[in-house]
C-alpha positions as CSV (number, residue, x, y, z in Angstrom):
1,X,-6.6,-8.2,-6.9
2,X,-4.9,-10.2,-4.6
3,X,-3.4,-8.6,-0.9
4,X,-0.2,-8.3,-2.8
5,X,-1.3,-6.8,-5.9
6,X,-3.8,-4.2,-3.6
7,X,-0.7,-3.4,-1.6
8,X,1.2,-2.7,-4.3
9,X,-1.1,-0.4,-5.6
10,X,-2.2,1.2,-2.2
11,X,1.9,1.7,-1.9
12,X,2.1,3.3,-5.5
13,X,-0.5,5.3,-5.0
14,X,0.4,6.6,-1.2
15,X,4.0,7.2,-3.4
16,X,2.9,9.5,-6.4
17,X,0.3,11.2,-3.5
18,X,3.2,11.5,-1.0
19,X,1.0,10.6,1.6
20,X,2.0,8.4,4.7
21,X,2.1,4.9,4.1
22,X,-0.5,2.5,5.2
23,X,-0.4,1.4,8.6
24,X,1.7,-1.8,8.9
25,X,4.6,-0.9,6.7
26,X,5.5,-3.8,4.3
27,X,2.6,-6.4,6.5
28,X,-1.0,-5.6,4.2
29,X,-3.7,-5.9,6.9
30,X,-5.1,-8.4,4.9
């Protein structure tokens, strides 16, 4: 996957988990 597509996904998942989202908000560390 691409930064955006792993976001995405690392978002989704941190969603349907309610856990806190990843550090840097909407900015993917990579």
């Amino acid at each position: 996957l691409d930064c955006y597509e792993r976001f995405q996904a690392r978002a989704k998942a941190a969603t349907e988990s309610d856990i806190a989202p990843v550090p840097g908000g909407s900015q993917p560390s990579d």
